[in-house]
LUMZA-376359 format. One record per residue (C-alpha): residue number from 1; residue in one letter; y, z, x. Coordinates in steps of 0.5 Angstrom, whole numbers, plus 500, padded with zeros to 3 digits. Last residue first. Example, Ala and Ser with C-alpha at 12.3 -4.5 7.8 and 13.67 -1.06 7.14 Angstrom:
BEGIN
2, S, 498, 514, 527
1, A, 491, 516, 525
REM end
This chain:
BEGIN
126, X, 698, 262, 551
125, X, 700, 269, 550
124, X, 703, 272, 556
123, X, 701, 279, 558
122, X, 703, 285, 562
121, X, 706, 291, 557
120, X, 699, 295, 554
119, X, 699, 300, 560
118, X, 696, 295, 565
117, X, 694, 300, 570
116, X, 693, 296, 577
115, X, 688, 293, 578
114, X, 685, 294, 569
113, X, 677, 296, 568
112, X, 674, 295, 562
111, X, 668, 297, 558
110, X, 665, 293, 553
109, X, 662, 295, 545
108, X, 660, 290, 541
107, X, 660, 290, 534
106, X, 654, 287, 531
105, X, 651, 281, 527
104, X, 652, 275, 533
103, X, 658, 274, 538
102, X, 665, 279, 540
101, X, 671, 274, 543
100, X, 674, 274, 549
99, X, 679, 269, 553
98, X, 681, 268, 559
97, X, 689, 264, 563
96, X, 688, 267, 570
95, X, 694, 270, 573
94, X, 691, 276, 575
93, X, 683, 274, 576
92, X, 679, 275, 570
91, X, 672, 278, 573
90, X, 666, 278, 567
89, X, 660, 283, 566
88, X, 653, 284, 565
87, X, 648, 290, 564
86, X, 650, 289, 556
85, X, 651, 282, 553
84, X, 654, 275, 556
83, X, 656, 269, 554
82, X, 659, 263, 557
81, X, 665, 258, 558
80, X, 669, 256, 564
79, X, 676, 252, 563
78, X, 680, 258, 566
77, X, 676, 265, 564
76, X, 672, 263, 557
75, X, 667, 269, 555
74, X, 663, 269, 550
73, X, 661, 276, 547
72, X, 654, 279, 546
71, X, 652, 286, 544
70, X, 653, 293, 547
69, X, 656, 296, 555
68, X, 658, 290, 556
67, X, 662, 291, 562
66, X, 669, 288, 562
65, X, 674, 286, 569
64, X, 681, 285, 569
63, X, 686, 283, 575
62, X, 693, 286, 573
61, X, 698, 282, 577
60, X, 701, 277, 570
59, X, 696, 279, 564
58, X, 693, 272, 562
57, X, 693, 270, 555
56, X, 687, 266, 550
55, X, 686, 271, 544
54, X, 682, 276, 543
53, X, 677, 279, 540
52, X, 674, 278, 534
51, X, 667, 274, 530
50, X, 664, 280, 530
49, X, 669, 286, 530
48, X, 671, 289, 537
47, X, 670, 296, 540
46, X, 673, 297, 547
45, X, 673, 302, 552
44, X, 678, 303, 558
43, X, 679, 304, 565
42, X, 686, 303, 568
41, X, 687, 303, 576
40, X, 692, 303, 581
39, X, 697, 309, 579
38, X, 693, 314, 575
37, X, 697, 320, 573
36, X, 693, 322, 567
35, X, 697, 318, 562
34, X, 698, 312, 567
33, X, 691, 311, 565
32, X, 684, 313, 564
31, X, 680, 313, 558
30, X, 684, 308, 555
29, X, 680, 308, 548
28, X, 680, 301, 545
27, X, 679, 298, 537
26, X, 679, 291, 536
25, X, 679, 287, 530
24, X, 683, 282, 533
23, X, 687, 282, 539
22, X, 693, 280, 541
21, X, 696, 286, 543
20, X, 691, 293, 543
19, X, 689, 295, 537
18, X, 689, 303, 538
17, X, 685, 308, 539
16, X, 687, 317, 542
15, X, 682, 319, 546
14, X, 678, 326, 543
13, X, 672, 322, 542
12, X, 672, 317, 549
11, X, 670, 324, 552
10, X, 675, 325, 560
9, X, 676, 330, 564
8, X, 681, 330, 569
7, X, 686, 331, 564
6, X, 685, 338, 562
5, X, 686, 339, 571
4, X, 694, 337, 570
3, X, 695, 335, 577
2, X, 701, 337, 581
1, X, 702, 333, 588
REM end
């Protein structure tokens, strides 16, 4: 296997954002995806808007883990409700309807792991 050493490698700096699918006043970074070859794992990093985030929804086979890196977030997975803020994290099994919305003054910065690589395409809004 050829691996193209310039993408090993990684400054969130450099990586191309956009606003990801049924979000709101949210800006993500893939730092590691299908683009850099990876076929079982997705790493990103998001800013999100106070009051914004992402609307209720489940990603069909990709299982979702967010650590808070900066600020609070409330988090909903299923029927369960809580905050949470840096050094914690949140696991969205596949399948599992979860919502994702920025608390309190500033944005948040959060960075999430997608099993296997997600690539914007499976998600079901509710």
């Amino acid at each position: 296997m050829t691996v193209d050493t310039n993408k090993l490698f990684i400054r969130e700096s450099d990586v191309i954002p956009y606003e990801p699918s049924g979000h709101t006043g949210t800006v993500n970074r893939r730092l590691v995806g299908q683009e850099q070859g990876a076929k079982h794992l997705e790493i990103v990093i998001g800013t999100i808007d106070p009051g914004e985030g992402a609307t209720p929804h489940f990603h069909p086979g990709i299982d979702q883990f967010c650590y808070m890196l900066d600020g609070e977030a409330e988090v909903t997975i299923g029927k369960i409700t809580r905050v949470i803020g840096p050094g914690e994290a949140c696991f969205f099994p596949a399948e599992v309807s979860h919502v994702f919305v920025a608390k309190g003054e500033k944005p948040i910065r959060v960075l999430v792991a997608y099993g296997p690589p997600y690539g914007e395409g499976a998600r079901v809004d509710l």
